[in-house]
N, C-alpha and C positions, 0 to 999 in steps of 0.2 A: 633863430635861436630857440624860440616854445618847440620849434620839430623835435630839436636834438633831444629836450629834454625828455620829450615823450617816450622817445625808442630808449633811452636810457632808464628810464622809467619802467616801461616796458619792459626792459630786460631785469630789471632788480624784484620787478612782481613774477616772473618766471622763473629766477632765483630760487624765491624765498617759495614759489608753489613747488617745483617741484624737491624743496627740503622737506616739504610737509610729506613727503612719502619716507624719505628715511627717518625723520622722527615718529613718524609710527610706528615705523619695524622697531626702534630703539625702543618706544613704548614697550611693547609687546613684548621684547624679548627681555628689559629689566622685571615686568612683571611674571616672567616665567611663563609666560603665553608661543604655542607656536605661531611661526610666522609660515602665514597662507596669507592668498588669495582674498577670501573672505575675513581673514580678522583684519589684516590692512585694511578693506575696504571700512570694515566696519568703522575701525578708527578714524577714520577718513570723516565717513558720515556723521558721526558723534560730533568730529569737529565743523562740520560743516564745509566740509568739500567735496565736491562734488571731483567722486573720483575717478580716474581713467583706466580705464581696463587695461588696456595695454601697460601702460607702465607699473602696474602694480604687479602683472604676470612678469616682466620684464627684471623688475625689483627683487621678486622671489624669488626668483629663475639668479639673482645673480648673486644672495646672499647664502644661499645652498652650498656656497665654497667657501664660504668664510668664516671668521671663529671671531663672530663679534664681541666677545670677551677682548680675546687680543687684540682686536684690531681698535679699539676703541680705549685700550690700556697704551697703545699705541701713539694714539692720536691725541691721548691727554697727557704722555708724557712729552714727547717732542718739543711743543713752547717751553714746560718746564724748563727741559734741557738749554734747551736754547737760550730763553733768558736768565736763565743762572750766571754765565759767565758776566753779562752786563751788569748783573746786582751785586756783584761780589764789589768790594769796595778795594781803591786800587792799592792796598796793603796784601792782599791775599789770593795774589794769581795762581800760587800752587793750587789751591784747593779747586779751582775753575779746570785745569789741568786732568785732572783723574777723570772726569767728568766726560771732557772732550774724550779723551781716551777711551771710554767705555762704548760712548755713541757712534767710537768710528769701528768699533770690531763686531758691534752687531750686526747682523746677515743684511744683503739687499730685499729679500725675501720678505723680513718686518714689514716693511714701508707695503709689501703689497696687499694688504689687507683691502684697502675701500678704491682699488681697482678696477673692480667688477661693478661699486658705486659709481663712480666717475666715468663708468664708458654706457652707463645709462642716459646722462642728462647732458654729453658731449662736451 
């Protein structure tokens, strides 16, 4: 049983490392900072990680298509969406309605914003 826990362990601290490369891009880019190379790294090192060259080339290389404005307006709206219809109280299905409506006519294309994230960390 201690095995399992370790590889799963294991896997939740390789998680959360390599988040730490996109919340530094997110750093950088809310403070109006370009994202490179070197200021990833930087941030990296401020935080005390010890960073990987490859994935930080890797990182940049795949945020150069993306419009993390959108895609992060994106990604904060979706649970919104999502859990609105669950909070609406069961007098007021209409209003949950327009809603659904709205998320079903926007493009597939949305959704592709942190695609280029996701095929970094597999």
């Amino acid at each position: 049983m201690l095995g399992s826990m370790d590889s799963v362990t294991s896997s939740v601290e390789k998680k959360v490392n390599e988040m730490e490369y996109v919340y530094a891009a997110m750093l950088l880019h809310s403070a109006g900072k370009g994202i490179d190379d070197k200021a990833v790294s930087s941030v990296l090192k401020a935080a005390g990680v010890e960073a990987d060259g490859a994935r930080v080339t890797a990182l940049v290389a795949s945020l150069n298509e993306v419009d993390i404005d959108e895609a992060m307006a994106t990604a904060v709206a979706a649970p919104v969406a999502s859990a609105a219809p669950s909070a609406s109280s069961g007098g007021a299905p209409s209003e949950a309605a327009p809603a659904e409506e709205e998320a079903a006519e926007e493009p597939e294309e949305d959704a592709g914003g942190f695609e280029g994230l996701g095929s970094l960390f597999g």
